[in-house]
Structures are given as structure tokens and as C-alpha cells.
Residue frames relative to the residue before (quaternion, step in Angstrom):
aa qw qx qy qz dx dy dz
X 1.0000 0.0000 0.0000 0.0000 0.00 0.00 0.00
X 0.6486 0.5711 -0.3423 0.3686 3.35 0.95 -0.73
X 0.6606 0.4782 -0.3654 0.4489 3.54 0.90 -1.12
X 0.6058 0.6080 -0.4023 0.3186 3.53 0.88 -1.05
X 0.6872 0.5019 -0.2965 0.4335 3.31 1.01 -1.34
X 0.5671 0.5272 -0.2641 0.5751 4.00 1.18 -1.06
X 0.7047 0.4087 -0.3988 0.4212 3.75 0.16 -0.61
X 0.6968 0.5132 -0.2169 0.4516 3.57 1.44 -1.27
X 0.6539 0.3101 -0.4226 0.5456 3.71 0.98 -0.02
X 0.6341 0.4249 -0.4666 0.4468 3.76 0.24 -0.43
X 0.6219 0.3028 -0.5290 0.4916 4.09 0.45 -0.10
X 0.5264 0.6112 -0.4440 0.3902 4.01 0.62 -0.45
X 0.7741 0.4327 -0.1528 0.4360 3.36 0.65 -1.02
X 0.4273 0.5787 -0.3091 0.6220 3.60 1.84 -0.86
X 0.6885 0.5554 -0.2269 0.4074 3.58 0.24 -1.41
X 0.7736 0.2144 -0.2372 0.5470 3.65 0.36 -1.50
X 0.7094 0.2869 -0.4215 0.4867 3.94 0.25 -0.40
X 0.1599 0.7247 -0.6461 0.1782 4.22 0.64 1.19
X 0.6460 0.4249 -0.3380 0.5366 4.06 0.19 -0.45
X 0.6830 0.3940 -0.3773 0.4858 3.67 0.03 -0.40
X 0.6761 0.5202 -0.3307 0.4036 3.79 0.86 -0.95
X 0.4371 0.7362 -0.3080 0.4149 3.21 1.80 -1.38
X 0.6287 0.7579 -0.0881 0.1502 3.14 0.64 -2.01
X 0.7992 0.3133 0.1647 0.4858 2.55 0.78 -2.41
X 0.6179 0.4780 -0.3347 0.5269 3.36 1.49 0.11
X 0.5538 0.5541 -0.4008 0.4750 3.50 1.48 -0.61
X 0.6049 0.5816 -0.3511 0.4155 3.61 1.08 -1.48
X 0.5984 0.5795 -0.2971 0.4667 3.48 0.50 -1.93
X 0.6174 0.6939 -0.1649 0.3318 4.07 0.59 -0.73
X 0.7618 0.3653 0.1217 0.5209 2.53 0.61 -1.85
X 0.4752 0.4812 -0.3474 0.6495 3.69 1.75 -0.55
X 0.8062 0.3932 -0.3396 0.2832 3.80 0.44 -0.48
X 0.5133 0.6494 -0.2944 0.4776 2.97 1.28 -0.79
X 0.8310 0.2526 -0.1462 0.4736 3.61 0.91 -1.04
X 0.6557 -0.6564 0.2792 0.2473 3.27 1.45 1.09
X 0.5098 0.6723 -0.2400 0.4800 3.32 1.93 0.51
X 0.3398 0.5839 -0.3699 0.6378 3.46 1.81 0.57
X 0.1526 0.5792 -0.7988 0.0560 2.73 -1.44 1.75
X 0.2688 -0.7727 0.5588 0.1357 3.88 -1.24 0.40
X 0.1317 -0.7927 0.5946 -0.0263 3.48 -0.43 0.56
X 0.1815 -0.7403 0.6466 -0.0313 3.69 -0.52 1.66
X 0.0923 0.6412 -0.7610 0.0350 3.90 -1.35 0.86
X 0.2459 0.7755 -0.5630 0.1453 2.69 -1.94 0.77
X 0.7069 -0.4090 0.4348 0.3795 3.39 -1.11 -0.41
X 0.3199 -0.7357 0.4141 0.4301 3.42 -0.34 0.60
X 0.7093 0.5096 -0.2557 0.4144 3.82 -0.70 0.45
X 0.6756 0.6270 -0.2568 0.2909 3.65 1.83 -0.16
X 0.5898 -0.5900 0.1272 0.5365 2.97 2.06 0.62
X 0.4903 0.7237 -0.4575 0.1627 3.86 0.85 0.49
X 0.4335 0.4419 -0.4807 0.6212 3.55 1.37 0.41
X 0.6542 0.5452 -0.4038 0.3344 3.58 0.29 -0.29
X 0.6630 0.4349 -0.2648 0.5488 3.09 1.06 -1.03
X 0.5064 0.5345 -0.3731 0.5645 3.67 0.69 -0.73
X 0.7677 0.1473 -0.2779 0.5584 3.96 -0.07 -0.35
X 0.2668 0.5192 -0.6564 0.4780 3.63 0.31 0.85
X 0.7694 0.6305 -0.0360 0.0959 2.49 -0.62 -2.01
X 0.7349 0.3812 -0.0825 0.5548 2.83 0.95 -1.81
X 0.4587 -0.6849 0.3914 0.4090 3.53 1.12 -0.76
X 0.3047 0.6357 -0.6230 0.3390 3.73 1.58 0.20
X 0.8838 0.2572 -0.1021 0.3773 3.90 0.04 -0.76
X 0.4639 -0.6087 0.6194 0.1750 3.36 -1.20 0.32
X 0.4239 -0.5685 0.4915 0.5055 3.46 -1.16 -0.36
X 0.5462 0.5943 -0.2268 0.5450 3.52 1.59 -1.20
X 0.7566 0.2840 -0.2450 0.5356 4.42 0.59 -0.39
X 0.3533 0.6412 -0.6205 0.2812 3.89 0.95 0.07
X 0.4736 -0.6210 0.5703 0.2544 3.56 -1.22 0.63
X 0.4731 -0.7100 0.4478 0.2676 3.95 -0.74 0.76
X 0.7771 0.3309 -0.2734 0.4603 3.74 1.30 -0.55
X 0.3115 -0.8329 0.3671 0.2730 3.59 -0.95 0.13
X 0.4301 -0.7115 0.5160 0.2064 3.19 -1.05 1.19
X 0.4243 -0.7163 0.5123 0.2109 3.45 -1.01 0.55
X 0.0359 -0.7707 0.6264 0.1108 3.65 -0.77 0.44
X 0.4540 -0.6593 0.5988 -0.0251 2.80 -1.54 1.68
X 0.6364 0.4587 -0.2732 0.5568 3.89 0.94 -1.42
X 0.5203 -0.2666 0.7260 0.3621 3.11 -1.98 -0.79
X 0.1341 0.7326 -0.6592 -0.1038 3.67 -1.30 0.07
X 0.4780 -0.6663 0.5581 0.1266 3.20 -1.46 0.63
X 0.0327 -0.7672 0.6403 0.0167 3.61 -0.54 0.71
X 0.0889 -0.7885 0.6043 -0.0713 3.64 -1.22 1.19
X 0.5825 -0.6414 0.4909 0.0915 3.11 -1.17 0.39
X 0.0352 -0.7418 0.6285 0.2313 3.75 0.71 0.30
X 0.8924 0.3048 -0.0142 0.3324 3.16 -1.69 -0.07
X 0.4579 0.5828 -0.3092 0.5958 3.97 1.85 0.11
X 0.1091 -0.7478 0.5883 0.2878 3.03 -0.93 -0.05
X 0.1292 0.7568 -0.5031 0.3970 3.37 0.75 1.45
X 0.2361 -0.7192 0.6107 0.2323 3.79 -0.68 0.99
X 0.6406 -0.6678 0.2139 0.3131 4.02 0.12 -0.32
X 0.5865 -0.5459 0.5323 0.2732 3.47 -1.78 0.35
X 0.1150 -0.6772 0.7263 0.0260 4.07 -0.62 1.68
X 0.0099 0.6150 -0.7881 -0.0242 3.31 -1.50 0.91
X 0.2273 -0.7315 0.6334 0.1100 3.36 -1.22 0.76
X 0.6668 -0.4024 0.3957 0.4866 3.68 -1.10 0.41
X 0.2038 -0.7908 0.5405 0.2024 3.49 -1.18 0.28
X 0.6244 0.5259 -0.3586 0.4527 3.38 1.19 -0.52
X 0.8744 -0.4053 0.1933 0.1836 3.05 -1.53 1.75
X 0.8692 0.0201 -0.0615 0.4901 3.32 0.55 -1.00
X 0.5075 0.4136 -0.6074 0.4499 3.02 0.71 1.59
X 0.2550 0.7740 -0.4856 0.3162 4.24 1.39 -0.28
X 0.8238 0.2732 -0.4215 0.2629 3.24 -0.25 -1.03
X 0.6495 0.5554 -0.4347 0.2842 3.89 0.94 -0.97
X 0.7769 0.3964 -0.1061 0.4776 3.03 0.84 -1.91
X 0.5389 0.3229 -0.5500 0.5503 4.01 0.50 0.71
X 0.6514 0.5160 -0.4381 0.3426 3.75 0.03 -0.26
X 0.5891 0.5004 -0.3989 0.4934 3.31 1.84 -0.89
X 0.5958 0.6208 -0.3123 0.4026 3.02 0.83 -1.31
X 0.6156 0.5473 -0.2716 0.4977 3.91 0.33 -0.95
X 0.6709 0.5947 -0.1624 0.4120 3.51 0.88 -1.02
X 0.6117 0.5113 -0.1640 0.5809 3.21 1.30 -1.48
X 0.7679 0.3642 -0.2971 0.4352 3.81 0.41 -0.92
X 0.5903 0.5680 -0.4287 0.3809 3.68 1.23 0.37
X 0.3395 0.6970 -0.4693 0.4227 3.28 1.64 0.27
X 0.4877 -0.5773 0.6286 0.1839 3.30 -1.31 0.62
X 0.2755 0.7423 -0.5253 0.3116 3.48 -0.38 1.39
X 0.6640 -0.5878 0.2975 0.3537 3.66 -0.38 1.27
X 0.7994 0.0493 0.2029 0.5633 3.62 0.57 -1.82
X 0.2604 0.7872 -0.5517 0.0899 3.06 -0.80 1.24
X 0.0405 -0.8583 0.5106 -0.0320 3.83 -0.53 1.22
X 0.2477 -0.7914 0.5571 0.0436 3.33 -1.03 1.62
X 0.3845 -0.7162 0.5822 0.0155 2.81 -1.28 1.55
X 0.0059 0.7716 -0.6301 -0.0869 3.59 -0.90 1.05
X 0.3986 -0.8183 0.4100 0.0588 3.24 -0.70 1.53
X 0.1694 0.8470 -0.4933 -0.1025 4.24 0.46 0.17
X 0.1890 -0.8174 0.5375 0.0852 3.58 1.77 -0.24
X 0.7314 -0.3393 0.2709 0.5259 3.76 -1.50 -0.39
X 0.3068 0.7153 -0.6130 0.1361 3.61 0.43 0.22
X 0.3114 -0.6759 0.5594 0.3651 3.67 -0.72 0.25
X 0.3151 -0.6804 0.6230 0.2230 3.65 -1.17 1.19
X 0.5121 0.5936 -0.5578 0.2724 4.52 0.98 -0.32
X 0.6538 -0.4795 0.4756 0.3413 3.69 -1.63 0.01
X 0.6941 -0.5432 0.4117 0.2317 2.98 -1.41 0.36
């Protein structure tokens, strides 16, 4: 009963706030088309934002993703050949690499730039205590 009632107010709310979504997907468009689309991935390290970032870019497939994970230490940049799409920053996620490379990263989104959307990444991380 509960989901029904949750599933039934989040379409209600999907439903009344339909023109604004409309809106923001035309805009979110239009920011790509004119190469005005930047995306910014946080997270945990391990919650899939290099993954997505080789989606995207086209280094991977779902069917060619590699089964083990590689750790990233840099920032990386993920592009679009041939898109007109400016790109996907992921910063390291693990703990004791956060403070440099989000501050860069924090930096980078103070650029003046038409469209920008931030991805928060929690993937299979467990969210329970320690």
C-alpha cells in the first residue's frame, strides 16, 4: 500500500510540475545542440562515474564494460566525438583524494557556461554504517 500511495503522489507531482519538465528538457537540448552542456559526476569512489563517462563517451559498450574496477586517482574528462556536447568531469571519489580534485572540480563549475547538470553518483555503494 505504501508504494502505491508513494508511486501515486510522485506521478501527481511529475504530472502537475509537466510544463516545467517539458521546459527543462527542451532547454537541457538546446544547451546540447549548441555545445553548451557541461555535466559534472560526484561520488563515492566505486559508484560508477568513470563508467558512465565511458558509456557515454563510447570507450565502452554495455556488452565491452570490463568486469574489474580500476581506480582513478586524476580527474578525467569524457567527450563525445562527433556530439556537440562539451563534457562529463568525474573526480576521484575515494576519501583521500576529495579534497584536491572536488575543489578543482568546484572551480570548473564557476565558469560561466549556459547549461550545467550535476550528477550524484551512489551506484552499489552501501549507504548502512560502519
Amino acid at each position: 500500500m505504501f508504494i502505491e500511495i508513494a508511486t501515486e503522489q510522485v506521478v501527481g507531482k511529475l504530472w502537475s510540475e509537466r510544463a516545467r519538465i517539458i521546459q527543462f528538457l527542451a532547454d537541457t537540448k538546446n544547451a546540447i545542440t549548441r555545445g553548451e552542456l557541461e555535466l559534472f559526476a560526484f561520488g563515492p569512489g566505486g559508484s560508477g562515474k568513470s563508467t558512465l563517462g565511458s558509456l557515454i563517451s563510447g570507450e565502452y559498450t554495455l556488452e565491452t564494460l570490463p568486469a574489474t574496477y580500476s581506480l582513478s586517482l586524476e580527474m578525467e574528462e569524457y567527450t563525445v566525438s562527433g556530439r556537440n556536447f562539451i563534457a562529463l568531469y568525474v573526480p576521484p571519489g575515494q576519501e583521500d583524494k576529495r579534497a584536491y580534485h572536488w575543489d578543482e572540480l568546484y572551480k570548473k563549475m564557476a565558469t560561466p557556461i549556459d547549461t550545467q547538470l550535476l550528477i550524484f553518483s551512489a551506484g552499489a555503494t552501501t549507504l548502512s554504517r560502519k
